[in-house]
Structures are given as C-alpha cells and as structure tokens.
C-alpha positions as CSV (number, residue, x, y, z in Angstrom):
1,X,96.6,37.1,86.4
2,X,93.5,39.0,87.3
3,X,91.2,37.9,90.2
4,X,87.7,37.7,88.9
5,X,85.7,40.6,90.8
6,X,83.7,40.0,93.3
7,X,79.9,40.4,93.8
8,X,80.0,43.7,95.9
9,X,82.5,45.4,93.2
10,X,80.5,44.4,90.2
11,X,77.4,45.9,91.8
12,X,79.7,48.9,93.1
13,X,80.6,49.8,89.3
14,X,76.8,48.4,88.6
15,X,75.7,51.7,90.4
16,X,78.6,53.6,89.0
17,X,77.1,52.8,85.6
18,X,73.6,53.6,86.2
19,X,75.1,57.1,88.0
20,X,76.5,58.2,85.2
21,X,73.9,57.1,82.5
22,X,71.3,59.0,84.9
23,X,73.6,62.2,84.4
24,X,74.2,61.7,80.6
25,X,69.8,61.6,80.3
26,X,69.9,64.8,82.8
27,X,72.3,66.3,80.1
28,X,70.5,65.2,77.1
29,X,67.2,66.8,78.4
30,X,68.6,70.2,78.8
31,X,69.9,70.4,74.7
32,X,67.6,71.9,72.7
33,X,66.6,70.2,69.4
34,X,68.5,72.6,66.8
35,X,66.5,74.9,64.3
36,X,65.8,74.2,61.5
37,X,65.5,78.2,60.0
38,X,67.4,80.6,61.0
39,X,67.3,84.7,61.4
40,X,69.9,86.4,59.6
41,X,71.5,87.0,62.9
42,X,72.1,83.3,63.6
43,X,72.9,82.7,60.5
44,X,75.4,84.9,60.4
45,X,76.9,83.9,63.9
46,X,77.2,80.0,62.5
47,X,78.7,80.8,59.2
48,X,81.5,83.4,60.5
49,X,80.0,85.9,58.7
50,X,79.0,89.9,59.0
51,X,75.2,90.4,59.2
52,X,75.2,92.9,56.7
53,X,76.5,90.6,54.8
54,X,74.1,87.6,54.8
55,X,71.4,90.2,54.6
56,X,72.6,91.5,51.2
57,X,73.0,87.9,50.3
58,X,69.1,87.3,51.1
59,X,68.0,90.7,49.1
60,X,70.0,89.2,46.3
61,X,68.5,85.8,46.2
62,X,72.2,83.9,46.9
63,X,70.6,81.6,49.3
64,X,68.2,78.8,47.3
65,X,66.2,77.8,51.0
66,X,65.7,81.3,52.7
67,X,62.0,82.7,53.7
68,X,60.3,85.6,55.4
69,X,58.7,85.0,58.7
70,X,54.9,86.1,59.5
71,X,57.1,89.5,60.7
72,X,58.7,90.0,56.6
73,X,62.0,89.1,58.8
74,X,64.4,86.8,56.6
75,X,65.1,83.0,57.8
76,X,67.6,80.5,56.2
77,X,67.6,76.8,56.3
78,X,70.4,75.0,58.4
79,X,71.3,73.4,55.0
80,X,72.8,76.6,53.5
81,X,75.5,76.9,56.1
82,X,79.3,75.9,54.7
C-alpha cells in the first residue's frame, strides 16, 4: 500500500503544476488566432492544392464564400477548405 505523500512532496508537485501551467499560457500567447479569409496562396497551401488551380476555381465562381480584398486580390473563407 501507498504512503500518503507528505506535505513537502505535495507542494513539490504543487509547484511542478503551476510550472508547467505557466509554460502552457507562455505557449498559448505566442498562437495566433487563425484567419478567417484567406489569399489564394494560403488557400492553396491548406487544401493541397496548385495555386493556379484555386485561382481558376475563383474566376469560375466554384467557391460559394470567396471575396476580393481592397487590392481586387481573391480571399476564401476557412469554411471552403475539404
């Protein structure tokens, strides 16, 4: 049978705890929140797709949530990848 832990090793793993949570928050601050719309280019890159490719789909309307930016470049929602 198992010896209860004592005070010192339940504030040793106490600290342990806390450690560790502190470096999951550190990690969690450095991900960016994910896009909503996306350029052709990343849209390509996330669906395993040629560029080309999704840009021809865009000039021929295949996507139902795509948009041009204030620069008449093509974006297209998150929601359309596979």
């Amino acid at each position: 049978m198992h010896a209860d832990p004592t005070r010192k090793e339940l504030v040793t793993m106490v600290q342990q705890i806390r450690s560790y949570c502190d470096l999951l928050e550190h990690k969690i601050d450095q991900i960016k929140p994910e896009k909503e719309w996306l350029t052709t280019a990343e849209f390509a890159e996330k669906a395993e797709l040629k560029l080309k490719t999704v840009s021809n789909y865009c000039g021929q309307d295949k996507y139902q949530r795509m948009q041009k930016n204030d620069r008449g470049k093509w974006e297209i929602h998150k929601s359309e990848l596979p």
